[in-house]
N, C-alpha and C positions, 0 to 999 in steps of 0.2 A: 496470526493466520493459522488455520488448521493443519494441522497435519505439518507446519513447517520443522525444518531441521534445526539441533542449537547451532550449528557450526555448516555455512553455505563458503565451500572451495572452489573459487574462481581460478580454472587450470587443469586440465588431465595430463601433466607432464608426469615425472617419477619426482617431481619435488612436490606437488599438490598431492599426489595420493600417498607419498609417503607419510603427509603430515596426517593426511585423513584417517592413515590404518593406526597411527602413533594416538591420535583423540580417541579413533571408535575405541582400541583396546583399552581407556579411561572411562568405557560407559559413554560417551556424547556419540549423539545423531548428528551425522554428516553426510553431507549433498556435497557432492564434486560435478563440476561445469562442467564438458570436453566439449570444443568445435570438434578437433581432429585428433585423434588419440596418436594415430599414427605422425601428426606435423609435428610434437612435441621435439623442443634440442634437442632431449635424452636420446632418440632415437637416430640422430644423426653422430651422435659422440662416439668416441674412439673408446672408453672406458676408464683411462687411465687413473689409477689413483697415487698420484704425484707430486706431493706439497715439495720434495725435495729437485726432484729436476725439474719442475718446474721458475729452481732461480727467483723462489720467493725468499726476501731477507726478514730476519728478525724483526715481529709485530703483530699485529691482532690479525692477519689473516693467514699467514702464518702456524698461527696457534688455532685456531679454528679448522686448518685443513688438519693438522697432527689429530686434533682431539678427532676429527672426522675417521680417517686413515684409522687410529687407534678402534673403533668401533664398528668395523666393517666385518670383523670373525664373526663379533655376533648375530649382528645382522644376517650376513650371510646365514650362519646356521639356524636362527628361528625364520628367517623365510623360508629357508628350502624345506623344514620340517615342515610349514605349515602348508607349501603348494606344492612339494614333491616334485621339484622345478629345480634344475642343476642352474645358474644365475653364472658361469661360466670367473668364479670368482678365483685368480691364480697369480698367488703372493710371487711372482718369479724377478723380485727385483726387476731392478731400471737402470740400463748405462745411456750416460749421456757421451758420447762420443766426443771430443774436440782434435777442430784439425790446428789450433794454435796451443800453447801451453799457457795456463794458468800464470798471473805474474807473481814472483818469486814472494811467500810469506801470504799468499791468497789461501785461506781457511773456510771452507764450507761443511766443518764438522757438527756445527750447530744445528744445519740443515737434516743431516744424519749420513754423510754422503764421505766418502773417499775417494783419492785420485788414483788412479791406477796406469801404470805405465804403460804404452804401445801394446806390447809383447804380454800383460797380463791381460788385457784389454781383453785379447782376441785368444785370451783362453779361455776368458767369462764365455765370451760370445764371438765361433769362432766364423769369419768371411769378414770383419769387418775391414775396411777399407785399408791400403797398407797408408795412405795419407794422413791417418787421424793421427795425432799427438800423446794421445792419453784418454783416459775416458772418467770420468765420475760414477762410481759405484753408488745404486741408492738399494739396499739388499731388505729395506723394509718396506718397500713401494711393490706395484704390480696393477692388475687389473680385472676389470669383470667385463661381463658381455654387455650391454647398454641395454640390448633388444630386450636379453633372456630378463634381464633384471627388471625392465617395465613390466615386461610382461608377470612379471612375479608379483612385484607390489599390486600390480593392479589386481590378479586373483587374489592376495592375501586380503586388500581391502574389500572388495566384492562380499570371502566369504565369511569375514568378520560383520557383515552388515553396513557396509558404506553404500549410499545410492548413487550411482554414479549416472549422469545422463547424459550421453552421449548427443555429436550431432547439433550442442545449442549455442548459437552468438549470443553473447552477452552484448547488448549495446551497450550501458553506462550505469554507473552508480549514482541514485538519484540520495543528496544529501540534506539534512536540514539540521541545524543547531548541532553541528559537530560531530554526525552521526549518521552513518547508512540507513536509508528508512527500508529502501528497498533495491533487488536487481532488476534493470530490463532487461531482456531476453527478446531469442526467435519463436520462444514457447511461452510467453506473457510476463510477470511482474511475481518477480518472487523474494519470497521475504526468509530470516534468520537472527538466530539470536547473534551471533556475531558471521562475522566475514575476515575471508583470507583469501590476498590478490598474491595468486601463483601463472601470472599468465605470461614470465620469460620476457621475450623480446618483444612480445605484444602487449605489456604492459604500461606504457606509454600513452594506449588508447583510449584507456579507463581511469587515468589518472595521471594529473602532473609531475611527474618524476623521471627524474634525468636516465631512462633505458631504452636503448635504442639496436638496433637488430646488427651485428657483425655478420656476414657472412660467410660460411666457410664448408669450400667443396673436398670430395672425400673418394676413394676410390678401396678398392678392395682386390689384391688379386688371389692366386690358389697357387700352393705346390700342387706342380702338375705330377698325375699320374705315374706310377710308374719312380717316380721320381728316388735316388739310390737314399735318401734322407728325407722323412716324413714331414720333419720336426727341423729346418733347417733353421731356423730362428726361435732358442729357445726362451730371449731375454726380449722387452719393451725396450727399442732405441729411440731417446730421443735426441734429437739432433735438432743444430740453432735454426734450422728452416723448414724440418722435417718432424716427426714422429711417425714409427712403425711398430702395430702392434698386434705380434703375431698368437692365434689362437690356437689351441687344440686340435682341431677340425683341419688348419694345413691351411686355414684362409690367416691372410695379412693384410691387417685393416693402415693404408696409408692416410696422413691425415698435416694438419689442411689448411687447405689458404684461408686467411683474413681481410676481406672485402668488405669495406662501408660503403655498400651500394643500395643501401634500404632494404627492400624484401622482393629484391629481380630476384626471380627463380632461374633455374638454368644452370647446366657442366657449361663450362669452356674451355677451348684447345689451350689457350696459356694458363687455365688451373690446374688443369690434366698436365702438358706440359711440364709445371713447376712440380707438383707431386710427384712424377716420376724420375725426373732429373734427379731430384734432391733422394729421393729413394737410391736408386742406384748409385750414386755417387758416396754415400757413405754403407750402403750393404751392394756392391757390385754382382751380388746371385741373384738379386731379383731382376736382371736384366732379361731373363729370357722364361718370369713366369708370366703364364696368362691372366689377362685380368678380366675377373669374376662381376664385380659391379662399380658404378659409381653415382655417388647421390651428392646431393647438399643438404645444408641447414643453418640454421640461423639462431646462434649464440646471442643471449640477452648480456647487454655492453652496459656498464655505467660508465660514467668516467673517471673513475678510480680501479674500473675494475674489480673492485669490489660487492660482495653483494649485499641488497637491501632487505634489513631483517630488523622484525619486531612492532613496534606500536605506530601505527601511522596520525594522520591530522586527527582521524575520526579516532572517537572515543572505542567502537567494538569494528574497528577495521583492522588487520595485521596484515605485512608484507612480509614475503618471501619471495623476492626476486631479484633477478640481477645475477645473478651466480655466473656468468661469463661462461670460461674453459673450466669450471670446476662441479657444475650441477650434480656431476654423479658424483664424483668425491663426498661435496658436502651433503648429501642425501642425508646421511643421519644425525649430521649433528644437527641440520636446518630442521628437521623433524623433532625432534627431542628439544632445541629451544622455541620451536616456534609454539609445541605442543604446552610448553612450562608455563607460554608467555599468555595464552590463550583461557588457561584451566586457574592458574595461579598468582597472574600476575609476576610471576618469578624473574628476574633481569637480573642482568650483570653486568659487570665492565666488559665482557666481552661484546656480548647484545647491544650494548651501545656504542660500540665503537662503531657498526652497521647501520647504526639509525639511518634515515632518510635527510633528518634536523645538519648531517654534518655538510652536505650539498647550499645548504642557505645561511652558515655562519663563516667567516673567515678561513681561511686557508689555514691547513695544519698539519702536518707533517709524519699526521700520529698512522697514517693507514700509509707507508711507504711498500709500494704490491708491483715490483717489476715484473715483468714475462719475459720470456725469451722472444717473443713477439710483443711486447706489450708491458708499460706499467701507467699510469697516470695519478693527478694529482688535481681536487677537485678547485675551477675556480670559474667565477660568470665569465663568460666568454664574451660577453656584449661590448659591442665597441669604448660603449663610455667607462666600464667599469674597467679596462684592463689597458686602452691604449695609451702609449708613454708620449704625451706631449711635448714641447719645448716649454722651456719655462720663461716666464718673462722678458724681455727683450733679447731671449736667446732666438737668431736666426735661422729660417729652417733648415736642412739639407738639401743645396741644390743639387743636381745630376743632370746635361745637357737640359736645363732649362726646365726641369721640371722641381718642385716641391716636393719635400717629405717632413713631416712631423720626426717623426723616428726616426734614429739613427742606427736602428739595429734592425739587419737584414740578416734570414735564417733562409734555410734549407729544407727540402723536404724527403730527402733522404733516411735510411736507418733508421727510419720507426717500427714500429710494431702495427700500427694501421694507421687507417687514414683518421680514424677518429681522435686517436693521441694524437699526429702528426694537426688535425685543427684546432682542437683544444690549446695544444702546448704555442702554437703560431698567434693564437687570440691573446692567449697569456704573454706575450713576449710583447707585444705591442707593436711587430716587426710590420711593417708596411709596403716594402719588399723584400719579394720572396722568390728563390733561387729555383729552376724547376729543369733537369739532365735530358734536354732535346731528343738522342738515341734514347736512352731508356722507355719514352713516354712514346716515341716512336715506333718503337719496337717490341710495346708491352710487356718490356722486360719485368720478371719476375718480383713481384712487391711494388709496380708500378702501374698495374694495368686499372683504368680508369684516373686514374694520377690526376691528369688534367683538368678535369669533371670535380675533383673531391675538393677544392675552394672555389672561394668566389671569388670572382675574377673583377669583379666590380666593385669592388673594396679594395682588392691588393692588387700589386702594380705585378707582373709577373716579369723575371729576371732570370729566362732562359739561357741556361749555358752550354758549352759545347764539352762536357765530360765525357772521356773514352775517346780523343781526338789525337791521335798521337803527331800527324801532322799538321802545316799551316794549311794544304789543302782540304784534307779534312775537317777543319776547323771551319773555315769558310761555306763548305757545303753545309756544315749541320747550324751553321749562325742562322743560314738564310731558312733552313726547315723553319727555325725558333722564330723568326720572325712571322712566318705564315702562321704555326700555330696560336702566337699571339690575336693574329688577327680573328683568326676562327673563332677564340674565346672572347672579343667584341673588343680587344685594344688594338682598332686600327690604326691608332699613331705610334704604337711600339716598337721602338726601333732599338730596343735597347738589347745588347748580349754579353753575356761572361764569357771572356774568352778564356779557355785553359786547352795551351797544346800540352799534352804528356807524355813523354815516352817512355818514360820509367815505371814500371811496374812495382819494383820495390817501396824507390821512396815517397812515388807520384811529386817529383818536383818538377816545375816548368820548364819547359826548354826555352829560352831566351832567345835566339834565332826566329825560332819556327814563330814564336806570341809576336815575335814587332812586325815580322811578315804578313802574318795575317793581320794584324791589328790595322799594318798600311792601308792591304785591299779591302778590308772594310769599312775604315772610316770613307774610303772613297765611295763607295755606296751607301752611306749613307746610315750608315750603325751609329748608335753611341758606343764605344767600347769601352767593358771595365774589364781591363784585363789581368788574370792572376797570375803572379809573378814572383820571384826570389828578391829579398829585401836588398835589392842591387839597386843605389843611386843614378847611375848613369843609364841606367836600361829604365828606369822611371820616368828620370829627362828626355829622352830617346820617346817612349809612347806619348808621353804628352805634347813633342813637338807636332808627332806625326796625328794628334788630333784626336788621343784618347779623350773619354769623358771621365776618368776617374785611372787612379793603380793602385792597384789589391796586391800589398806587399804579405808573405805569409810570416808568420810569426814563427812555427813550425814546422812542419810535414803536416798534410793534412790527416784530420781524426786523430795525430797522436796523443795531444792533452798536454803538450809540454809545455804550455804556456807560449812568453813571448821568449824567444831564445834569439832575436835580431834588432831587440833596442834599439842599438848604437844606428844601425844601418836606417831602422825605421825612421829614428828622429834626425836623420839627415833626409830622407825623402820628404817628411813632412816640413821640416825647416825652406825648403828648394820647391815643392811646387807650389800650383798657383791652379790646380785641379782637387778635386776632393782626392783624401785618400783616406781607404779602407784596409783598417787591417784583418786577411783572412788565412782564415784556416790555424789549428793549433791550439786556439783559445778551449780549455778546459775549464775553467773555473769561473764563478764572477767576479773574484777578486780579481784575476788575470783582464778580465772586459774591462772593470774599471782604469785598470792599470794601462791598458792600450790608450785609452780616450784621456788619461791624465798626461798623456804623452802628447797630446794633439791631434790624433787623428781622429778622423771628420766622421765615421763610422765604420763598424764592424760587421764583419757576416760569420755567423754563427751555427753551424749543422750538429754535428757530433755531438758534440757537449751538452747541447739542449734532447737529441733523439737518443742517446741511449744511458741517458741517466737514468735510474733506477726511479725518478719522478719526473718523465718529461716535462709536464704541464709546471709544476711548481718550478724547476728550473729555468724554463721558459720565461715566467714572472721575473728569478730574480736575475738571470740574464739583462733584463729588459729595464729593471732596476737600477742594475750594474751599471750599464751603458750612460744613459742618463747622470746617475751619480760622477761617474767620470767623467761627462761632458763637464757637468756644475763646477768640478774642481779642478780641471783647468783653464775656466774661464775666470774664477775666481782667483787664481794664484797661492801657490802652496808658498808657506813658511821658507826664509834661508835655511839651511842646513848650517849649525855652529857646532865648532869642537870644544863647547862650553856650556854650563847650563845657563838656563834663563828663568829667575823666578816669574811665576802667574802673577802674584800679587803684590803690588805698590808696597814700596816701603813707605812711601808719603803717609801722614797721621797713625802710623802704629802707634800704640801704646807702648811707653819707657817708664822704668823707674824712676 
């Protein structure tokens, strides 16, 4: 076609025009898409450039933000030379605040980061909260403006000669024989020598690939007037629920909740809510500033987390998207490879650790990308590929007269979002699934839409009564869990977790207050699986009174310590005549297996699978776990002998 461009960029974000200003300055003609220049992530983002608190471990993403991070001076300085545009770029280091302490021998040296005691903490950066533990120094992190910076690429590509056209829907990429022939458009059908899909969270639309919209609301407020310190926050805090990052200008950008609710527009009072709580609570000066604005936007999610870069199905198609919490960070290095990949065919093991290809081959371990909100681990979610059936005349799990294939039941707690928290649920194979009545009532913070974010019509839901310190308590919030059941269409759902807890520290059950209520609800008509301390006769006790199951705990709940109540557990399970589940504790898979080689009938599983450093993949082998340990002890392990035992027949050996 006349007059067409070699190189047509589908995207006006700062990652599409980055790439665009990276070609035009090679000499290639390029055409950049925009719907809304303005709707771009970049525009909604905090700035931050943070591979290090961020609490990414050792791996190709990893190394990809460093190499990014590393090349931000320069950037910076030939942009602003080239649009005389300040890009608000201020290396001011990064403390990650903690209100617990590191456990004993934990090294984040590699990351670039040091720990820093209370009292140094809050000489780096002084107001921080007198609760925090320590904090993590990261002194080669910091950040830039979002805005000033789109705003920048975008003049620098303009006056390099990039055409940029604002205002067009792309409908679809129309394909034939391995290869973009042409784009639809709200402005007709346009053609190029190659193509590049930079469209974020909307990239989805226009092609098959696992990206899909987070969203995350944001608020901004100002040192007010007047104020006896201009400059009261001179460092980037980020915090396990928080991040605050204060500018030059007196404004502080607070930042943001994690919502998989598609692309709902709209603030709400429990994002607001959560943002500011968590704000004040680790810097207590921001209690009495005003706040300046608040907006949202919509972070492109793969489920890894990681972003999608380099050669796609089609022969002259490339991807650059997915970039999650990191779009600005990776700004130059996704520019500089996606430009290598485009001009020279140039790859590398790092470029390929991104491919699209690693979504459609087996599970692998090679992209390990936690967040502090977030890591995942790529696997089909689809019911036939992931759920863990019985195996051969192995009987299913009964529960008050219902069936289950699986024997492992998770949690939906301590995730990072709702979209790890489904991913990692489909990987496990779990078939019930645990869901904190108050919380989902109350739209407590990381929980709001909770209810809404599975299907209900697949998984059996198994409401508990978490935060119930009494048996009265308990009682009230069973019967919420039962109505909410119903409203999500299991009107025969009678089922509840009971847990009374009074204990704050170690959240152990109080044995009183659990057979209490456990009474008055089975007399209405609950099934109760109530959780409980590996106590024999208080197991006997709930089963008389007509439990459907006893959830002995293995350890303290979330601690990881495995099973630390053996002895007690395989005396509960020796004695009823009720399923029993072992919860809470379990950290490992080898520990899952070990419960289920023990006898018990199934597991419930939170922690261990949500804030592993790969929920999803841990999820699998959780679900693995469980299973395998059912097989061997049904099968029967070996005598243990204080002798050995040859493998091999001495019958017809060979003698002299």
């Amino acid at each position: 076609m006349a007059g067409a461009s070699d190189v047509l960029i589908v995207g006006g974000g700062v990652i599409g025009l980055a790439i665009a200003l990276k070609l035009r300055q090679r000499s290639v003609s390029v055409t950049v898409m925009s719907r809304d220049f303005a709707e771009a992530a970049s525009h909604a983002a905090a700035g931050m450039l943070a591979p290090g608190a961020e609490h990414l471990p050792p791996g190709p993403l990893l190394e990809l933000c460093q190499h990014s991070l590393y090349r931000y001076p320069d950037w910076v300085r030939k942009l602003e030379s080239l649009t005389g545009q300040d890009i608000g770029y201020w290396p001011s280091g990064i403390l990650a605040p903690q209100f617990t302490r590191p456990a004993e021998g934990h090294d984040r040296a590699s990351a670039h980061g040091r720990w820093l005691e209370p009292e140094i903490a809050r000489h780096y950066q002084p107001g921080l909260s007198e609760a925090i533990a320590g904090a993590w120094w990261y002194p080669e992190e910091g950040q830039v403006d979002p805005q000033a910076l789109s705003q920048a690429v975008r003049a620098a590509a303009l006056d390099a000669g990039v055409e940029i056209q604002e205002g067009v829907t792309v409908h679809g990429l129309v394909q034939q024989n391995g290869r973009v022939q042409q784009v639809q458009t709200s402005v007709g059908d346009l053609q190029a020598g190659h193509y590049i899909l930079a469209t974020g969270a909307w990239s989805n639309a226009l092609l098959p690939i696992p990206v899909s919209p987070l969203k995350g609301q944001m608020a901004a407020i100002q040192v007010p007037p007047h104020h006896p310190d201009p400059l009261p926050l001179q460092r980037v805090l980020f915090g396990d629920n928080i991040y605050i990052v204060p500018r030059r200008s007196g404004r502080i950008v607070l930042g943001a909740t994690c919502e998989a609710v598609g692309f709902t527009p709209g603030i709400t009072v429990a994002g607001l809510a959560h943002l500011f709580h968590e704000a004040a609570t680790l810097f207590p000066r921001l209690e009495t500033f005003p706040v300046q604005e608040t907006w949202w936007g919509f972070r492109p999610l793969t489920p890894d987390q990681a972003p999608i870069l380099g050669p796609s199905a089609c022969d002259n198609l490339t991807l650059a998207t997915g970039h999650h919490r990191n779009g600005i960070l990776l700004m130059p290095i996704t520019a500089e490879m996606v430009a290598d990949w485009v001009l020279d065919k140039k790859s590398s093991s790092l470029l390929e650790s991104f491919s699209w290809q690693r979504f459609e081959r087996p599970a692998s371990p090679s992209l390990p990308v936690p967040l502090p909100q977030q890591p995942m681990q790529v696997l089909d979610p689809s019911p036939s590929a992931l759920e863990i059936t019985p195996t051969p005349e192995d009987a299913p799990l009964v529960i008050a007269g219902r069936e289950f294939r699986s024997r492992l039941m998770t949690g939906t707690g301590k995730y990072a979002n709702f979209e790890t928290m489904r991913q990692a649920i489909a990987a496990s194979g779990s078939e019930i699934v645990t869901v904190a009545v108050r919380r989902v009532q109350t739209n407590a913070p990381g929980h709001e839409g909770l209810a809404e974010a599975l299907d209900w019509s697949r998984i059996w839901m198994l409401p508990n009564t978490a935060g119930c310190k009494t048996a009265e308590e308990a009682i009230r919030v069973a019967r919420l869990g039962r109505e909410m059941a119903k409203l999500l269409g299991q009107e025969d759902n009678h089922f509840v977790k009971l847990e009374v807890i009074p204990d704050a520290k170690y959240l152990l059950p109080d044995p009183i207050g659990t057979l209490q209520a456990a009474e008055q609800l089975v007399k209405e008509g609950f099934a109760v699986l109530p959780y409980v301390n590996a106590d024999p006769i208080l197991a006997q006790r709930l089963e008389a009174v007509g439990c459907a199951t006893v959830m002995p705990l293995g350890s303290p709940i979330g601690s990881g310590q495995g099973i630390r109540n053996a002895a007690n557990i395989r005396i509960i399970i020796e004695n009823a005549t009720i399923p029993v589940v072992v919860d809470a504790g379990i950290g490992t898979p080898s520990e899952a297996a070990a419960a289920m080689e023990m006898g018990a009938d199934a597991l419930l599983i939170n922690t261990a699978i949500a804030k592993a450093q790969n929920p999803v993949l841990m999820g699998h082998a959780m679900g693995l776990a469980t299973t395998a340990g059912r097989l061997a002890y049904r099968s029967g392990r070996i005598p243990i002998q204080s002798h050995a035992s040859a493998s091999s027949p001495l019958a017809g050996r060979i003698t002299e």
